[in-house]
C-alpha positions as CSV (number, residue, x, y, z in Angstrom):
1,X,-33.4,249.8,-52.6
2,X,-36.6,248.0,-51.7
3,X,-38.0,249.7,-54.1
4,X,-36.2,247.8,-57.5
5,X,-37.0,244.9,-59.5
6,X,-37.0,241.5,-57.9
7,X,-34.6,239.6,-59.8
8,X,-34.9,236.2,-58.0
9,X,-37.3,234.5,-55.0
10,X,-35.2,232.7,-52.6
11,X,-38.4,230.8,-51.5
12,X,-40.1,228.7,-53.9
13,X,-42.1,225.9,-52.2
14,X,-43.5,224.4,-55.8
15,X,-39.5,224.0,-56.7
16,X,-38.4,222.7,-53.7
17,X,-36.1,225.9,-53.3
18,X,-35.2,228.2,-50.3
19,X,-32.6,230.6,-49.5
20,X,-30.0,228.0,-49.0
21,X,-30.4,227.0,-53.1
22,X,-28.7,230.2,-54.2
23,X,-25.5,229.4,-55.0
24,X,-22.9,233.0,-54.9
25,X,-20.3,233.1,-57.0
26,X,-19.3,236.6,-56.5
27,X,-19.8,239.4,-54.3
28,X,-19.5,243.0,-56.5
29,X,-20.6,245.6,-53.6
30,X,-22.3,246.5,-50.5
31,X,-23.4,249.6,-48.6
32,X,-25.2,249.5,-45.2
33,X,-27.0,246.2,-44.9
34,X,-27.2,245.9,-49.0
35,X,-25.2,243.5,-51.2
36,X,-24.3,243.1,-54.4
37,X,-24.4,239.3,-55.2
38,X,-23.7,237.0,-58.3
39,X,-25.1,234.0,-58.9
40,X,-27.6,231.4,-59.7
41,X,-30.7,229.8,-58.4
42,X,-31.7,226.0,-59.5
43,X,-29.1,226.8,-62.3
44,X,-30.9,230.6,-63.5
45,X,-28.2,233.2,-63.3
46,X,-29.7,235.7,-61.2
47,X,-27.2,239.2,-60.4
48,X,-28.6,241.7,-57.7
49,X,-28.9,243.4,-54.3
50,X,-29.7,241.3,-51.3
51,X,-30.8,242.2,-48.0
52,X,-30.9,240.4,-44.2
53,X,-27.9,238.5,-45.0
54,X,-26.4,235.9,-43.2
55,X,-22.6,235.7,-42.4
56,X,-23.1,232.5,-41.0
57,X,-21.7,230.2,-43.8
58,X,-23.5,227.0,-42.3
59,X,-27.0,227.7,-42.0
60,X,-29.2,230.6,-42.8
61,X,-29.9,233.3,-39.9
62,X,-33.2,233.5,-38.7
């Protein structure tokens, strides 16, 4: 929910990272616009649920 832990900031101007830095490496679940991801971030392994997705595998989605 909105309401858990944030396990990783996809934008992180200090770091030079943004969305597109997340690299998935598995996909465990989803359920309505929720998803389960795998990861890591600037090489942190980060595991959690993910909202406003993109399925556009190119760019991000506005």
């Amino acid at each position: 929910s909105a309401d858990a832990d944030v396990v990783a900031r996809l934008l992180n101007e200090e770091e030079g990272a943004g969305p597109d830095s997340f690299r998935v490496s598995r996909l465990h679940a989803c359920t309505g616009d929720w998803v389960e991801v795998e990861g890591d971030l600037m090489g942190a392994f980060a595991r959690g649920w993910a909202t406003r997705t993109c399925s556009n595998q190119v760019t991000t989605c506005p």
